[in-house]
FISE-227825 format. One record per residue (C-alpha): chain; x negated, y, z; residue in one letter. Coordinates in Angstrom, 3 decimals. Layout:
<recs>
REC  mol         u         v         w  type
REC    A         X         Y         Z     a
...
</recs>
This chain:
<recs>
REC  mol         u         v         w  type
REC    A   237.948   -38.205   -29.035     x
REC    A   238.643   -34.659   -30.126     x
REC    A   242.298   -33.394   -29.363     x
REC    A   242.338   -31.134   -32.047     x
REC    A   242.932   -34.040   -34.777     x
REC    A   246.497   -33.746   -36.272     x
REC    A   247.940   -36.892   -35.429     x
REC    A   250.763   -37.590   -37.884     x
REC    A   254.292   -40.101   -37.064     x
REC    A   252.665   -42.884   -39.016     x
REC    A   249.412   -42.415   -37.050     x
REC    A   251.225   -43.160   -33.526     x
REC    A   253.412   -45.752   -34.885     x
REC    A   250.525   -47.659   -35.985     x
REC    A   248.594   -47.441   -33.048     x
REC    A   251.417   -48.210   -31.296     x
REC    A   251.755   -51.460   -33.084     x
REC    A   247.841   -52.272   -32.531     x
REC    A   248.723   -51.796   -28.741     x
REC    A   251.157   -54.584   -28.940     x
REC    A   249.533   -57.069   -31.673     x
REC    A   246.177   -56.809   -29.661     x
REC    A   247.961   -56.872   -25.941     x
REC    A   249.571   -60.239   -26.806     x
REC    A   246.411   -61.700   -27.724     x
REC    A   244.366   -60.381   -24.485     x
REC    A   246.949   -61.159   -22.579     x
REC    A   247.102   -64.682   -23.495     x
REC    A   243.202   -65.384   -22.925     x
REC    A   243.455   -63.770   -19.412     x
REC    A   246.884   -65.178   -18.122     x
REC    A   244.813   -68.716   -18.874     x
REC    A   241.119   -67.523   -17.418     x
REC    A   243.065   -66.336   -14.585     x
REC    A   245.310   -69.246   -13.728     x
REC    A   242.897   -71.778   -14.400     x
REC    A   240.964   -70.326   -11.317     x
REC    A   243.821   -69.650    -9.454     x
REC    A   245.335   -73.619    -9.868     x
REC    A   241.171   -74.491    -9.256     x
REC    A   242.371   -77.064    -6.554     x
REC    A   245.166   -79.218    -8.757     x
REC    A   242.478   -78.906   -11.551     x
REC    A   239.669   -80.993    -9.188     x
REC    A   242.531   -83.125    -7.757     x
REC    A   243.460   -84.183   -11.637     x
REC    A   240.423   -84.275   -13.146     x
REC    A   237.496   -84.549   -10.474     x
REC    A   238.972   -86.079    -7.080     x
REC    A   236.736   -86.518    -4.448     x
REC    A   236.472   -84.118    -1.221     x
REC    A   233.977   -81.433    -0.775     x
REC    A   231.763   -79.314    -2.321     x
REC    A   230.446   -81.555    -5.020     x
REC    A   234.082   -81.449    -6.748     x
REC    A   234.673   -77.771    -6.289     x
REC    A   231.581   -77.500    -8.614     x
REC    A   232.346   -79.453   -10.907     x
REC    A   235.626   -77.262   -11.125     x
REC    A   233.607   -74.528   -11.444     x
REC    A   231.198   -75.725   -13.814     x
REC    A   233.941   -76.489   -16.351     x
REC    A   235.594   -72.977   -15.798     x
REC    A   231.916   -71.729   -16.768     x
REC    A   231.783   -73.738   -20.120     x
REC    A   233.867   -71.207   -21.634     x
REC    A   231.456   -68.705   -20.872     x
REC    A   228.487   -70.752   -21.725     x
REC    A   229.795   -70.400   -25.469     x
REC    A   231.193   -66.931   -25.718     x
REC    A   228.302   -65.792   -26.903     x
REC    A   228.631   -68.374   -30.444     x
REC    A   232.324   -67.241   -30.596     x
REC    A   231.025   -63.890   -30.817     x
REC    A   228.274   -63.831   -33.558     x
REC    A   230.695   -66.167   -35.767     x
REC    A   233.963   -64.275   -34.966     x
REC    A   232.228   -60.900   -34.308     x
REC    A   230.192   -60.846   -37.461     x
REC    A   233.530   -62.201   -39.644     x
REC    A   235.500   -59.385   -38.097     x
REC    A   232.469   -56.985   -39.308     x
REC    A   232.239   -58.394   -42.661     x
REC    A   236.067   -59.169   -43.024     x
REC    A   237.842   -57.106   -40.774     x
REC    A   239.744   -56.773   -37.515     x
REC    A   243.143   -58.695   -38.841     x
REC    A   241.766   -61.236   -39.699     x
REC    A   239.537   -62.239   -36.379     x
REC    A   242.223   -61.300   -34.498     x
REC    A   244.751   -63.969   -36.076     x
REC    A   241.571   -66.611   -35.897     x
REC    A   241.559   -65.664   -31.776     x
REC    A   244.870   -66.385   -31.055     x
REC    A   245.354   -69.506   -33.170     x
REC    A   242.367   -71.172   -31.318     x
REC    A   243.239   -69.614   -27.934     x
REC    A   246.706   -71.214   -28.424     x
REC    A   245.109   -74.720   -29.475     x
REC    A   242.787   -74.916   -26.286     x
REC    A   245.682   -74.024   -23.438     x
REC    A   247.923   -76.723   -25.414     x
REC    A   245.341   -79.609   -25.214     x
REC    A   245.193   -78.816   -21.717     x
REC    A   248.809   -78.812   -20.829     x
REC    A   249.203   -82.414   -22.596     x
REC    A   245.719   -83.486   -21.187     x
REC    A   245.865   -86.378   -18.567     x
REC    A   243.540   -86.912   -15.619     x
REC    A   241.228   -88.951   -14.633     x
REC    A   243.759   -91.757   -12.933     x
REC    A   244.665   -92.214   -16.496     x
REC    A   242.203   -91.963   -18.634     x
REC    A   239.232   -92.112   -16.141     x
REC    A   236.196   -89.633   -17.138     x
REC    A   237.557   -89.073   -20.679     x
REC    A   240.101   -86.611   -19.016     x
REC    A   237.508   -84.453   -17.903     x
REC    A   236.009   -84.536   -21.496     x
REC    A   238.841   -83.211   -22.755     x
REC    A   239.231   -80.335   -20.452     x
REC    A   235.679   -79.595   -21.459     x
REC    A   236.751   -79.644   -25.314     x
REC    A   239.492   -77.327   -24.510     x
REC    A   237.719   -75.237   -22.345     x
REC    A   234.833   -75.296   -25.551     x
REC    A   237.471   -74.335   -28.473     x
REC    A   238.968   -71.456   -25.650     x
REC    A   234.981   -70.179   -25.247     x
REC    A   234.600   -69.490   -28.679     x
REC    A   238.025   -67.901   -28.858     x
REC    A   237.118   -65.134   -26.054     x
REC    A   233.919   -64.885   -27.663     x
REC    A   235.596   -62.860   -30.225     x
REC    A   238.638   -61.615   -28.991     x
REC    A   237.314   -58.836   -26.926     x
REC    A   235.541   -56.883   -29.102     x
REC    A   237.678   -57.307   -32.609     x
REC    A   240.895   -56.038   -30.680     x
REC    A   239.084   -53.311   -29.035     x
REC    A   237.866   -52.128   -32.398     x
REC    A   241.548   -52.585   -33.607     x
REC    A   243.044   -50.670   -31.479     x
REC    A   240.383   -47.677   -31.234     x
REC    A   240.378   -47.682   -34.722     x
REC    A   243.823   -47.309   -35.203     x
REC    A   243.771   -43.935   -32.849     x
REC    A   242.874   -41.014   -34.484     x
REC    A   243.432   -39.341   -31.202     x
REC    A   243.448   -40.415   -27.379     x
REC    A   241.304   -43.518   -28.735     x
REC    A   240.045   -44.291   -24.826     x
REC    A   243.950   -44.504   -23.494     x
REC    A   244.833   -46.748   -26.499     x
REC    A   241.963   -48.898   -25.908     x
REC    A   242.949   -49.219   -21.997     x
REC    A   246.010   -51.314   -22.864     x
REC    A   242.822   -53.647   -23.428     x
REC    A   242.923   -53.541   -19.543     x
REC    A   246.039   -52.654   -18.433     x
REC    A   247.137   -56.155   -20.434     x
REC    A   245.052   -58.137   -17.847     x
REC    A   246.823   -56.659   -15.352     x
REC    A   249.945   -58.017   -16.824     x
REC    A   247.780   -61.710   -16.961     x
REC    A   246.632   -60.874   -13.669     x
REC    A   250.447   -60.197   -12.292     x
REC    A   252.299   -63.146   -14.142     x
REC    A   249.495   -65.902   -13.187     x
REC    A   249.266   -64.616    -9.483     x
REC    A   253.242   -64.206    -9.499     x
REC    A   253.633   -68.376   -11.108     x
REC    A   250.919   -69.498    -8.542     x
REC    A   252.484   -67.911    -5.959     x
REC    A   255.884   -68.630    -7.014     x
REC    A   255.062   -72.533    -7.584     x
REC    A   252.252   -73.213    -4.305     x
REC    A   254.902   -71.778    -1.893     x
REC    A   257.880   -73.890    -3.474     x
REC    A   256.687   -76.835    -4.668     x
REC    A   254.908   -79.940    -2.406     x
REC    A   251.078   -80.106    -3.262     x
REC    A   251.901   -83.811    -4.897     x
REC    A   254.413   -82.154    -7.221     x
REC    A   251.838   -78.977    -7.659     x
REC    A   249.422   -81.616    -8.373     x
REC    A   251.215   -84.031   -10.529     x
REC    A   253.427   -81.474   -12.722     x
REC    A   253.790   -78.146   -11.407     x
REC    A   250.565   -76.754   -12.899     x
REC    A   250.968   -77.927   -16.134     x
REC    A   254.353   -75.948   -16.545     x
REC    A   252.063   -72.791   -15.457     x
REC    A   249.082   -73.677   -17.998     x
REC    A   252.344   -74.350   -20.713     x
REC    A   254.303   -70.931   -19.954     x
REC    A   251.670   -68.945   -21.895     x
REC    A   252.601   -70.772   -24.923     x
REC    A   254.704   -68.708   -25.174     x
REC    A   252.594   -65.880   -26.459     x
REC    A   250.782   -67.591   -28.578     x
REC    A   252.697   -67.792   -31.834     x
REC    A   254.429   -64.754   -31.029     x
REC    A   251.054   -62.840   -31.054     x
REC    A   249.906   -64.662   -34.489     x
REC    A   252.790   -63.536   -36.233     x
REC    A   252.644   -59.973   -35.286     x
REC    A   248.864   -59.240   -35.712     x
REC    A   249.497   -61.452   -39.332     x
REC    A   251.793   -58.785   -40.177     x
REC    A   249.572   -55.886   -39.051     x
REC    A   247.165   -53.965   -42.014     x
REC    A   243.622   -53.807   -41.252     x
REC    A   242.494   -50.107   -39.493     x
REC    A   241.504   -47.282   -41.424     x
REC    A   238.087   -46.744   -40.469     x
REC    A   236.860   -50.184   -41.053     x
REC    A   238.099   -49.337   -44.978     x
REC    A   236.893   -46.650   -44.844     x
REC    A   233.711   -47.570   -43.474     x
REC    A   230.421   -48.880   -45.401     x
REC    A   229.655   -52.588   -44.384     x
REC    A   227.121   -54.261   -44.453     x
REC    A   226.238   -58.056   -45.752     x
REC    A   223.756   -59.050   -41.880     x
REC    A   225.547   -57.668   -39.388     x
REC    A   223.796   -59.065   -36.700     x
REC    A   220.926   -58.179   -38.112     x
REC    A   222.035   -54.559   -37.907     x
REC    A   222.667   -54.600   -34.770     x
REC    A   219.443   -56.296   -33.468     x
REC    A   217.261   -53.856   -35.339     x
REC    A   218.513   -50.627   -35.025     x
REC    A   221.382   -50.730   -32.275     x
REC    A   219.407   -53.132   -29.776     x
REC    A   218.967   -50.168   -26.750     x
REC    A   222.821   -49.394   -26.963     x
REC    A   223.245   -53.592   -27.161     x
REC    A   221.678   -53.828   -23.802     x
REC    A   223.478   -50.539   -22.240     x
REC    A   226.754   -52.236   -23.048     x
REC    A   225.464   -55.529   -21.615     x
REC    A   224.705   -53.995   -18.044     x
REC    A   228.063   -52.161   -18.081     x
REC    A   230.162   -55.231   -18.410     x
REC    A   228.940   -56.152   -15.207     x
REC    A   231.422   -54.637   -12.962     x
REC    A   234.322   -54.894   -14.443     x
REC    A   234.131   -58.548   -15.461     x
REC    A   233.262   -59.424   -11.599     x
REC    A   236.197   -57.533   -10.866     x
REC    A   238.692   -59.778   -12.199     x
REC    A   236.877   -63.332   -11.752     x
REC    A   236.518   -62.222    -7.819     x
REC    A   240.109   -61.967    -8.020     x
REC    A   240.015   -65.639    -9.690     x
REC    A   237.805   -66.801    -6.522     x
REC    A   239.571   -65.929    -3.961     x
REC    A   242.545   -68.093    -3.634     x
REC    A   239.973   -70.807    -3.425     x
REC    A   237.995   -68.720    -0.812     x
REC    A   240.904   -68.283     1.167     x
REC    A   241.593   -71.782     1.876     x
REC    A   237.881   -73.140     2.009     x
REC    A   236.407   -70.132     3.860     x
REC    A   238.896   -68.216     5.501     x
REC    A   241.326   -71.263     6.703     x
REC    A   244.251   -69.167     4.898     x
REC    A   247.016   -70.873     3.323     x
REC    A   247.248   -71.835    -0.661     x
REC    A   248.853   -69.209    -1.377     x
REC    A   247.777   -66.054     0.342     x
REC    A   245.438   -64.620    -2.372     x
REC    A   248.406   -64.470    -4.111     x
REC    A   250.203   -61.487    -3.316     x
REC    A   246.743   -59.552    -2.792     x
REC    A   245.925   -60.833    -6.865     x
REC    A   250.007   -59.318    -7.573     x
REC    A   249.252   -56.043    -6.385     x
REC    A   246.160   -55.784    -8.092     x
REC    A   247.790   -56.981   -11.454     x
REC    A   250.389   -54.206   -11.071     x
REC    A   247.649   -51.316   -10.076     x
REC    A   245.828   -52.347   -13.277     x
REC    A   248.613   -52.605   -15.723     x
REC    A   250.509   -48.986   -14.454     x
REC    A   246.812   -46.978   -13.065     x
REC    A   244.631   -48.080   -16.488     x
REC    A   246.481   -45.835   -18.994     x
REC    A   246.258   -42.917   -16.605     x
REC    A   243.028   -43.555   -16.832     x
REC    A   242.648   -43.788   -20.336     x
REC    A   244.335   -40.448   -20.372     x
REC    A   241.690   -39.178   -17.915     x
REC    A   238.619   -40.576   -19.929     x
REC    A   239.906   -38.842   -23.356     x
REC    A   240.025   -35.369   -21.498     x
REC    A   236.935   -35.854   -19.421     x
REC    A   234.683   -38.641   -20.773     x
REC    A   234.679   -42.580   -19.850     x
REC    A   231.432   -41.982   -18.019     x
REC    A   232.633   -39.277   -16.348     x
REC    A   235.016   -41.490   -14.802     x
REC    A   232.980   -44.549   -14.906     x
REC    A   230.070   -43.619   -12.622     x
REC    A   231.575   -42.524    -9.749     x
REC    A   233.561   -45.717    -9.365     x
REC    A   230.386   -47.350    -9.863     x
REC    A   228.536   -46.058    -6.916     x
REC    A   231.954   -46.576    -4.483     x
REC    A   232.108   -50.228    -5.502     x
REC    A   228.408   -50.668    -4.010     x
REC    A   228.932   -48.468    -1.262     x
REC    A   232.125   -50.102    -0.510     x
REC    A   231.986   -53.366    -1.638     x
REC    A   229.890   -55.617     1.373     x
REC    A   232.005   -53.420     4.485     x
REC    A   235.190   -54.719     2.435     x
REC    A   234.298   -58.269     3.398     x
REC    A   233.060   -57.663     6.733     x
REC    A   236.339   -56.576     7.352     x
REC    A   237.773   -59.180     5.535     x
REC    A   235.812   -62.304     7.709     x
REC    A   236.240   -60.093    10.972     x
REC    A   239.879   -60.457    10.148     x
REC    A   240.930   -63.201     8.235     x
REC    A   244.492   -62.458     7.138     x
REC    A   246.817   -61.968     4.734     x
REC    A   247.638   -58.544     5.030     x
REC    A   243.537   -57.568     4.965     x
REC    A   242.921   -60.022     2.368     x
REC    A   245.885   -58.299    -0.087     x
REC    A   244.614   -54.846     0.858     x
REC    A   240.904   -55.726    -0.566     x
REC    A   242.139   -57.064    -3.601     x
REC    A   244.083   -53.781    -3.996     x
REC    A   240.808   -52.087    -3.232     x
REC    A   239.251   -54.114    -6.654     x
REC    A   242.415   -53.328    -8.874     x
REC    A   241.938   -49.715    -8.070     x
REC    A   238.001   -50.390    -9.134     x
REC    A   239.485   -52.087   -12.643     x
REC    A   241.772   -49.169   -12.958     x
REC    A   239.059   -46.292   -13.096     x
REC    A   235.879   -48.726   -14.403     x
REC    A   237.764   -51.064   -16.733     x
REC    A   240.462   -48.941   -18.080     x
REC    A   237.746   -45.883   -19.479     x
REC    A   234.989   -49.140   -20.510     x
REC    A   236.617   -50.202   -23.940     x
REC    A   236.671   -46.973   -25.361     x
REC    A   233.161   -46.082   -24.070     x
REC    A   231.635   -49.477   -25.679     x
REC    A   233.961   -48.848   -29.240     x
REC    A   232.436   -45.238   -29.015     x
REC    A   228.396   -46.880   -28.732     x
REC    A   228.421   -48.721   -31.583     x
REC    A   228.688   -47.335   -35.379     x
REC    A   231.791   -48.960   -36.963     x
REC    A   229.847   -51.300   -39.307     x
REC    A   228.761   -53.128   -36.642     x
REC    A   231.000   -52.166   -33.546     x
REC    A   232.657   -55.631   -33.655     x
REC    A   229.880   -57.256   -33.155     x
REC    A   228.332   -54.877   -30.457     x
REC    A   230.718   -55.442   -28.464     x
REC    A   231.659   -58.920   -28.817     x
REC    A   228.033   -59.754   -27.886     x
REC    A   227.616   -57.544   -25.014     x
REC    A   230.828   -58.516   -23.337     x
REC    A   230.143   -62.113   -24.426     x
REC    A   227.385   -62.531   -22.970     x
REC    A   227.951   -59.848   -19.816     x
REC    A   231.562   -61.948   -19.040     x
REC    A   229.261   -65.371   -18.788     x
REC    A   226.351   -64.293   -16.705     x
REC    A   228.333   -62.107   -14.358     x
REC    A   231.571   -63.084   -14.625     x
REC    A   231.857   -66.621   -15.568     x
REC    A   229.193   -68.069   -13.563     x
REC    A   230.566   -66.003   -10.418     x
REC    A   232.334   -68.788    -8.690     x
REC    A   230.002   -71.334    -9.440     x
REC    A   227.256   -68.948    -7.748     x
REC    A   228.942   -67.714    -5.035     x
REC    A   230.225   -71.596    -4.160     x
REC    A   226.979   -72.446    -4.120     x
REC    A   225.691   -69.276    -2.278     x
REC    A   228.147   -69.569     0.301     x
REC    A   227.278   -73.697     0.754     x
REC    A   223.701   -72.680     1.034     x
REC    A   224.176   -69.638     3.317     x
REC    A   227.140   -69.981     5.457     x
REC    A   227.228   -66.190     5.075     x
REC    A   231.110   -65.194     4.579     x
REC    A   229.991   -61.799     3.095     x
REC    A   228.214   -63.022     0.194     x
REC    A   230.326   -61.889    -2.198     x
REC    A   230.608   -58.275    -1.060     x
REC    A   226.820   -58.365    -1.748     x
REC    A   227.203   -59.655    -5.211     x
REC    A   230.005   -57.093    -6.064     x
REC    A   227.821   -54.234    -5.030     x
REC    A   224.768   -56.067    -7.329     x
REC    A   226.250   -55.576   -10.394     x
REC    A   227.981   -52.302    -9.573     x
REC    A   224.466   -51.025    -9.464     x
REC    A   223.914   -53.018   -12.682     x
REC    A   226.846   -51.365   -14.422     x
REC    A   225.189   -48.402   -13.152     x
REC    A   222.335   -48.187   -14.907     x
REC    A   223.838   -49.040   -17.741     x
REC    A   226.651   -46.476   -18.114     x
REC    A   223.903   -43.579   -17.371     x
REC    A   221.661   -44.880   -20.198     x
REC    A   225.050   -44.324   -22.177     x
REC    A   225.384   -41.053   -21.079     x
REC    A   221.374   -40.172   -21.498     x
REC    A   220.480   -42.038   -24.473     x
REC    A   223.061   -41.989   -26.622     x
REC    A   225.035   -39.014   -25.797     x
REC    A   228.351   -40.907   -25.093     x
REC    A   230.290   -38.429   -22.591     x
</recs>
């Protein structure tokens, strides 16, 4: 991350270009992870009607599929993108990403096709899993790779892109739960969300098809085992990235919950995550370049811990407020309070986990980690704090959680920063 690298016209322009071929595809996955929590109740209604708490998991159980096979997505994609390079795991991503939202805007529901609709959903949700798997870490390696200098703001665009998902699927939720009736939201209306990110799909294969692979991976010895690598002699730094996915994947998929919260918990109406899960996107997309901008001067970690230890201190009094005061207004200002957490934890992250791994087997480092780190903490969040908050009746459950795996994310950005010398 030195600044004294002459950085020639070519060398901006082409990072430039990695900003938008890998944007399109992150921005693709998230508008659909996103939305997909944020239309949760037309999803049950089509697919799993019934009342109660039993269909809300089942909601939430499919949403978790996808993150139940991340992990194969990213030892097959990861360990292609390692072996073959970044281009060509990139266009892979996108073409399946693209395949899975399209079976599920076609897909009917169960009053048509009884249980086989939810199969389907499943197989979309499956073919999406493996997509995400590998996304993650093959465009953050594209675009870091591609920066001979300010490599950590470059690789926030890996962020501030989900704040563009985060803004268009909270602004289409919004736009359609507060305009349409909740028979036509049901029957039609959240299809045409699911089908607007089409949109991006072919657009984003054609560009990153055009796109030459990055310098340092041909530059770069490779190896035949990359996982094998990686397991042997990277393991420690494997695990460190692991436990620092943990806060800012919990970040966004509390976002995700919370329009669901809101009505179930809170007696709010559809719609009033909404605007909270707007500002948030908008935060994220203009605060995680400055950010980025930071981290190269300072260090990600430098950045990284202290928003750490806020979220936990923070984190649990942000939802006592929240239940004391049930509203609109209180609920927008909290999710503010996360996209300011995403801005200085998730923008600085990709450029810190790029940075931990050695380039022959970065792809795979990080597709792993954040793999398996999105699943357990992320992916499995609403399904756990459903269940948590069924069991408990405590409203502030998921203040606890947050602060959890802030401490997790903790930990593992200090062994970074001690073991392996990252700044």
């Amino acid at each position: 991350m030195s600044e004294t690298i002459e950085v020639s016209r070519e060398d901006k322009s082409r990072a430039r270009k990695a900003v938008v071929a890998a944007g399109l595809g992150n921005a693709l996955e998230w508008y659909d992870i996103i939305l997909f929590g944020f239309m949760a109740t037309s999803i049950t209604a089509v697919f799993y009607p019934g009342e109660g708490l039993s269909a809300q998991l089942m909601t939430w159980a499919t949403f978790a599929i996808t993150f139940v096979v991340r992990p194969l997505g990213a030892i097959l994609i990861g360990r292609y993108s390692d072996k073959h390079g970044r281009k060509s795991a990139l266009s892979l991503t996108i073409g399946l990403m693209t395949l899975g939202v399209f079976i599920i805007v076609v897909l009917p529901g169960e009053a048509t096709i009884g249980i086989w609709g939810a199969i389907g959903l499943i197989i979309a949700r499956i073919i999406q899993g493996i997509s995400a798997g590998g996304e993650f870490g093959s465009a953050t390696a594209f675009l870091t790779e591609n920066a001979k200098r300010g490599k950590a703001y470059y690789a926030s665009f890996q962020t501030a892109t989900q704040g563009i998902s985060m803004f268009l699927a909270a602004g289409v939720s919004w736009i359609f739960s507060s305009t349409l009736s909740e028979e036509a939201l049901h029957s039609w209306g959240w299809r045409v969300a699911f089908a607007l990110g089409l949109f991006i799909g072919p657009v984003g294969w054609y560009i990153r098809s055009k796109m030459d692979d990055t310098p340092e991976f041909k530059a770069a010895e490779k190896t035949d085992n990359p996982l094998r690598v990686l397991l042997g002699e990277n393991f420690g730094r494997l695990f460190s990235a692991f436990l620092i996915i943990a806060m800012a994947t919990i970040s966004v998929y509390l976002i995700t919950f919370l329009p669901q919260f809101a009505v179930t918990n809170l007696g709010l109406d559809a719609w009033a995550a909404f605007p909270g899960a707007v500002v948030a996107g908008v935060i994220t997309l203009i605060g995680a370049p400055f950010a980025g901008r930071l981290a190269d001067r300072v260090g990600p970690t430098t950045v990284m811990i202290p928003t750490t230890i806020v979220g936990i201190i923070v984190a649990w009094p942000m939802f006592i407020l929240l239940t004391a005061n049930p509203s609109i207004g209180v609920l927008t200002l909290c999710e503010a309070i996360v996209g300011l957490f995403m801005v200085f934890y998730f923008g600085p992250m990709p450029a810190l986990l790029s940075e931990l791994f050695p380039v022959k087997v970065r792809s795979s480092g990080m597709t792993i980690a954040y793999s398996f780190g999105v699943a357990i903490f992320g992916g499995f969040a609403p399904l756990i704090l459903t269940a948590l908050l069924g069991a408990t009746g405590l409203l502030t459950v998921p203040g606890f959680y947050y602060a959890g795996l802030s401490l997790l994310s903790l930990i593992g950005v200090i062994m970074a920063r001690k073991l392996y010398s990252q700044r």
